[in-house]
C-alpha positions in Angstrom: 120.3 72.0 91.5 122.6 74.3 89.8 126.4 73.9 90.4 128.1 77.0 90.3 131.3 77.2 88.1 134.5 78.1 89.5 134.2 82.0 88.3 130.6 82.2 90.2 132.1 80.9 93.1 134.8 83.9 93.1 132.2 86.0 92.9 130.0 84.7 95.8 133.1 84.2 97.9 133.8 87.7 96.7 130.8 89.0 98.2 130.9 86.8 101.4 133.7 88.8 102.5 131.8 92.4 101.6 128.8 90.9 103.8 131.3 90.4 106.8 133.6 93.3 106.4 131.2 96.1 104.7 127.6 95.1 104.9 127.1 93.6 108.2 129.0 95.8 110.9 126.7 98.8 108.8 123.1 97.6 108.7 122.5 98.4 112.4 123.7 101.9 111.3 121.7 102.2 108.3 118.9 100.7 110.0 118.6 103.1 113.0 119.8 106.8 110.5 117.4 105.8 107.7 119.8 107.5 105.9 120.4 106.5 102.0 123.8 104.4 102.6 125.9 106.0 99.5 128.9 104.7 101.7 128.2 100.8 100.8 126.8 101.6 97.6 130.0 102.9 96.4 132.1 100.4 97.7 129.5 97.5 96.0 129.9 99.9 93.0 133.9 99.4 93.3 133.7 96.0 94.1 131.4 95.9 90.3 128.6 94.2 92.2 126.0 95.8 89.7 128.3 94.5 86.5 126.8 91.6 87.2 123.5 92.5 86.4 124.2 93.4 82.8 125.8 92.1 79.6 129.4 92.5 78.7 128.7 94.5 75.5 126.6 97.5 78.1 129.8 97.0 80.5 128.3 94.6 82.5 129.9 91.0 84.0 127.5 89.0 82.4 127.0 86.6 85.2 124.2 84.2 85.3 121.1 84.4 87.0 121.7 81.9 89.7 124.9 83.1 90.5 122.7 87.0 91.1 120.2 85.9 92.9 122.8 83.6 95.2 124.6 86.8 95.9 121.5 88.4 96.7 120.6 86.2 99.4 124.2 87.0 100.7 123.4 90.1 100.8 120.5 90.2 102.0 121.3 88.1 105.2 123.4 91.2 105.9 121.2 93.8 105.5 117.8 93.7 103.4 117.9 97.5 102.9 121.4 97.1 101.1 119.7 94.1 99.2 117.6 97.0 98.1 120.1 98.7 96.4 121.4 95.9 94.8 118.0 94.4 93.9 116.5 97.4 92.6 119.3 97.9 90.0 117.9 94.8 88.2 114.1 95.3 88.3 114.9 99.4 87.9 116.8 98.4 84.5 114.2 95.4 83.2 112.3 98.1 81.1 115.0 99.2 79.7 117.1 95.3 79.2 113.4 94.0 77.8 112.2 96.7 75.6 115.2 99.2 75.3 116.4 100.1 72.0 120.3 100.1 71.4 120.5 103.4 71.6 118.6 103.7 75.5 120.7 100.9 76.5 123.9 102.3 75.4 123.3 105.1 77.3 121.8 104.3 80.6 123.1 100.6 81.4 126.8 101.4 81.6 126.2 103.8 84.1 124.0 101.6 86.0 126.7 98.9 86.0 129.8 101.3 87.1 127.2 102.8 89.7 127.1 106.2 88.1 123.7 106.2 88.4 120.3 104.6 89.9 117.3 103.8 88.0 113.9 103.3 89.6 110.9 101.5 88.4 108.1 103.6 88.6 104.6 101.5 88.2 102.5 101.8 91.5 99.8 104.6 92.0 97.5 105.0 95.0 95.0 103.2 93.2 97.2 100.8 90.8 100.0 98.4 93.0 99.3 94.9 92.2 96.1 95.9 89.7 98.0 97.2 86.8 95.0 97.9 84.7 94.4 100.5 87.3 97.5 102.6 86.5 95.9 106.8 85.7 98.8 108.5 84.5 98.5 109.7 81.2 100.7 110.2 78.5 99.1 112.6 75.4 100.8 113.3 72.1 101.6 116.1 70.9 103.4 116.8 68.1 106.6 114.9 68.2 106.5 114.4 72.4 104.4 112.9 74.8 102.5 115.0 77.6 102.7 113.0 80.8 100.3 113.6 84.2 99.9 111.9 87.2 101.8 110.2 90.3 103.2 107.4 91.4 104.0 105.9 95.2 106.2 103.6 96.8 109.2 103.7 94.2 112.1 102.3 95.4 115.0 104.5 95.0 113.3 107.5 93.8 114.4 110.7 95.4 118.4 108.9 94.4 117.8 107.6 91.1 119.0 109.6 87.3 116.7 107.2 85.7 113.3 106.6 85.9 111.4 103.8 84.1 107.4 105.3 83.9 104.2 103.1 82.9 101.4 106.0 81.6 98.3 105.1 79.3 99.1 106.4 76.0 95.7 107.8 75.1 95.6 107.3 71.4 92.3 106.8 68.6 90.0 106.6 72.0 91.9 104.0 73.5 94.0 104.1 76.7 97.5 101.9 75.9 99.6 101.4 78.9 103.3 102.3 77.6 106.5 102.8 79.0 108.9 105.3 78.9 112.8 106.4 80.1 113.2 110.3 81.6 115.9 111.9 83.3 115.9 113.2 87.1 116.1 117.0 86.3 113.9 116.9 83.3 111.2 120.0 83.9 108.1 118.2 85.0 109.5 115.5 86.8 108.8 116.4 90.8 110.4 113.7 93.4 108.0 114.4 96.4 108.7 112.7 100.2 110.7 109.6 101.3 108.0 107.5 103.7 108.9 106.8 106.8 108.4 103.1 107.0 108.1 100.0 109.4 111.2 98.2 107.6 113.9 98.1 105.3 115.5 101.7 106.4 117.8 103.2 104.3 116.0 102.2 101.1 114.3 105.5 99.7 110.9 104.6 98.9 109.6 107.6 97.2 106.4 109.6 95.8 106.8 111.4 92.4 104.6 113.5 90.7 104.5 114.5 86.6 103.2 117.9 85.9 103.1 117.8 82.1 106.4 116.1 82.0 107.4 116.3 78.4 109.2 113.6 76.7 110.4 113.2 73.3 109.4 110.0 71.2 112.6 108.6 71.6 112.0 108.0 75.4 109.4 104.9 74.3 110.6 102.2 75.7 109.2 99.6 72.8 105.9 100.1 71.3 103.0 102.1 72.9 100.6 99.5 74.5 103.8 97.3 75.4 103.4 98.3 78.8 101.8 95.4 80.3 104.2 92.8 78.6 107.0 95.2 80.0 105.3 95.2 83.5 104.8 91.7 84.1 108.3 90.3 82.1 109.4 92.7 84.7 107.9 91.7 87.8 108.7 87.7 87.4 112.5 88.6 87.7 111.7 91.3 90.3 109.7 88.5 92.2 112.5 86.1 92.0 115.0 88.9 93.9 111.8 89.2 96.3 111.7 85.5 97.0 116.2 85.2 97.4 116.2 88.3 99.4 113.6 86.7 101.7 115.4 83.4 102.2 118.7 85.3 103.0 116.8 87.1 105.9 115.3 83.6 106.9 118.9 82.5 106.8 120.1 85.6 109.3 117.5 84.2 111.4 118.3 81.2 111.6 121.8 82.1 112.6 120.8 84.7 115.4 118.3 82.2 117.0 120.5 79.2 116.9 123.8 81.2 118.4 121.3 82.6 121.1 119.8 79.2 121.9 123.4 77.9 122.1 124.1 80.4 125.3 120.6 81.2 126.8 120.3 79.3 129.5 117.1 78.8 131.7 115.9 76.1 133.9 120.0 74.9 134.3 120.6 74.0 130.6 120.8 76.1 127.2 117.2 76.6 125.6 118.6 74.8 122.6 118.4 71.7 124.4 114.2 72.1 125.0 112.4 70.5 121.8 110.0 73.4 121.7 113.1 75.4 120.3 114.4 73.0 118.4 110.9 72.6 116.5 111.1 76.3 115.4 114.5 75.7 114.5 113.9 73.0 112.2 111.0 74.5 111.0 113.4 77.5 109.4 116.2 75.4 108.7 113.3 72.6 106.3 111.6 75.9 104.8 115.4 77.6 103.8 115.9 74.4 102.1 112.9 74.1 100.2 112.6 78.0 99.4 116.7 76.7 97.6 115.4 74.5 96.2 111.9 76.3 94.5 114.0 79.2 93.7 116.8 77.2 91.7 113.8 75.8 89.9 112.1 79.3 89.1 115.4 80.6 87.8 115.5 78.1 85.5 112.1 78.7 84.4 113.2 82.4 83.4 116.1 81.3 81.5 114.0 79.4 79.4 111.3 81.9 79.0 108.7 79.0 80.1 105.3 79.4 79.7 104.4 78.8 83.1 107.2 80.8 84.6 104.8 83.4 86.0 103.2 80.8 88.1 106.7 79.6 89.3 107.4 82.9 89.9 105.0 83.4 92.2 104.8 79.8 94.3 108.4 80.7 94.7 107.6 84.7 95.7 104.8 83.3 98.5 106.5 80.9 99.6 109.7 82.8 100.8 108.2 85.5 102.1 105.5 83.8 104.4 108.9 81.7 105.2 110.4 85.2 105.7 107.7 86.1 108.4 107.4 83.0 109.9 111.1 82.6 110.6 111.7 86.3 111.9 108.8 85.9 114.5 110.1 82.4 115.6 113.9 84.0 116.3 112.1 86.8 118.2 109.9 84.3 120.3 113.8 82.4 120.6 115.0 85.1 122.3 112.0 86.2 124.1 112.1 90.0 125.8 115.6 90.3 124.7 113.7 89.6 120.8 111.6 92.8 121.1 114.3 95.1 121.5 116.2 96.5 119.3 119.5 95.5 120.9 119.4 92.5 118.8 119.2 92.1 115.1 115.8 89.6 115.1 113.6 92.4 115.8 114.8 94.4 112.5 114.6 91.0 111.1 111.4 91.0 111.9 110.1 94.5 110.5 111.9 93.9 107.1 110.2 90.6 106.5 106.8 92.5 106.7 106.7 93.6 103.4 107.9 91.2 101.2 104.5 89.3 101.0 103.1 93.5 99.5 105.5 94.4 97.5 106.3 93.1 93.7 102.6 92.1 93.9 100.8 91.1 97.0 100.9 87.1 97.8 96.9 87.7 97.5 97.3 88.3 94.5 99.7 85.6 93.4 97.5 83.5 94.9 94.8 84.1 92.6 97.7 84.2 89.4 98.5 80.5 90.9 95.2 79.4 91.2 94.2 80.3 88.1 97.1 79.0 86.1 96.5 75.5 88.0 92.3 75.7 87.1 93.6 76.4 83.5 95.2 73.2 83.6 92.6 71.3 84.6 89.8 72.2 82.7 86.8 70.3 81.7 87.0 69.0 77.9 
């Protein structure tokens, strides 16, 4: 298990005390307005919470990735949607970190890290989430820019972000190369459509967009054309790693609400805490929380190394905490019964965040077939 050094452990002590004093007394706020919280994300802006994502040579912190996705959790715990924020500034930037030239990073990272600016990953279609190959926006060349056309839903941050990161197919000799490429908010083209109006995780703008022979110069390649794919998925482990953290820190926050409840419910005479059936759920989060630790500390490791089986780390680990994540929040509602369902308490928003972290960053069907066929591969018949 990794020991944090004494630096990380500023940093997470750091961010316990945003969690109480900034983070926690908002999210029932944010939560019921919906509203983009541009409060907190200045304050985590001042506090250089997305430093840490980067390098110190873009003006980033340069913190490791254990240390991140611990803080994560944190923050998570307090409030998923402000996880989002956070979160989104790492898998937003991966395109541009991975494949980026000097000159892209120069330019966008340090305002990412000072929180002059949001960047927003923009890879899922209608008909292209977790099947990539489906992806129909096109890129053409011509002359010395590319001609881009098409749309893209559910993109996290969209209608706040300066930066967008966009996968197209490059149509080029006949052939249709997924590529990547870095535009700019108010470049002619570029339409940001609707915020949806969603089941969880209010407050984080997820957003259509739509390119209308966006025009983009060369330069905005983000590495070769037909790199997409390598981009995409290099990508998604990290993004599935922030997935998997951010669910355990909401298993965590129920945890804590259903055992404080339990404490002081009482029925039948004595507090509920004392009845087995509630301490079975109870343990049942508390084994899971551990495990999901310890799987995660694991999978980080993995991506540090660049391991060739970190993608099917990635996603035992991305599974596993979010069915945890679901499990949990229905168990802390069931805890506190009728009092569960309403949105007095915090379990029930628990419980409509959790729903979409086994969809998003690729659906646990799908890592389930990405496991499964990684384990087959190892055991194949000579």
């Amino acid at each position: 298990m990794y020991k944090f050094n004494e630096e990380e452990q500023m940093i997470l002590s750091m961010v316990d005390d945003l969690c109480k004093d900034v983070i926690a007394p908002r999210a029932p706020e944010i939560d019921k307005s919906g509203e983009f919280p541009w409060d907190v994300f200045k304050i985590l802006a001042e506090q250089g919470i997305y430093q840490l994502c980067f390098e110190e040579k873009y003006g980033g912190a340069g913190v490791g990735l254990h240390c991140w996705l611990k803080m994560m959790e944190k923050i998570a715990a307090a409030s998923c949607a402000v996880s989002m924020l956070v979160g989104n500034t790492s898998l937003g930037s991966a395109p541009v970190v991975l494949a980026g030239s000097e000159e892209q990073k120069m330019k966008v990272i340090p305002e990412l890290a000072t929180g002059e600016a949001l960047i927003a990953f923009a890879l899922t279609e209608p008909n292209a989430g977790s099947d990539v190959n489906g992806i129909a926006t096109t890129a053409v060349k011509k002359g010395d820019k590319y001609v881009i056309n098409g749309n893209k839903i559910f993109i996290t941050s969209g209608s706040v972000a300066k930066y967008f990161c966009i996968f197209a197919k490059v149509v080029e000799d006949g052939e249709k190369k997924l590529s990547c490429f870095l535009a700019e908010k108010d470049t002619p083209g570029l339409i940001i459509g609707r915020d949806e109006e969603k089941l969880g995780l209010h407050g984080s703008a997820t957003t259509q967009l739509f390119f209308e022979n966006l025009e983009l110069p060369e330069s905005a390649l983000l590495g070769k054309v037909g790199d997409g794919f390598k981009i995409a998925f290099q990508s998604l482990n990290k993004g599935r790693l922030n997935n998997a953290t951010q669910a355990i820190g909401l298993t965590q926050a129920a945890l804590e609400a259903a055992s404080v409840y339990a404490k002081t419910r009482v029925q039948f005479g004595k507090p509920i805490s004392e009845f087995q059936a509630i301490q079975f759920m109870i343990a049942d989060m508390e084994i899971g929380i551990e495990a999901a630790r310890l799987m995660l500390d694991h999978s980080a490791t993995k991506y540090i190394e660049n391991a060739p089986d970190l993608m099917k780390y990635a996603s035992c680990t991305k599974v596993f905490c979010s069915d945890l994540a679901n499990k949990a929040t229905a168990d802390a509602i069931q805890i506190f019964g009728g009092y569960g369902y309403c949105t007095e308490y915090p379990v029930e928003r628990f419980f409509r965040d959790a729903k979409i972290f086994p969809i998003f960053e690729g659906s646990n069907q799908i890592q389930r077939m990405i496991i499964a066929k990684a384990v087959l591969k190892e055991y194949e018949v000579v």
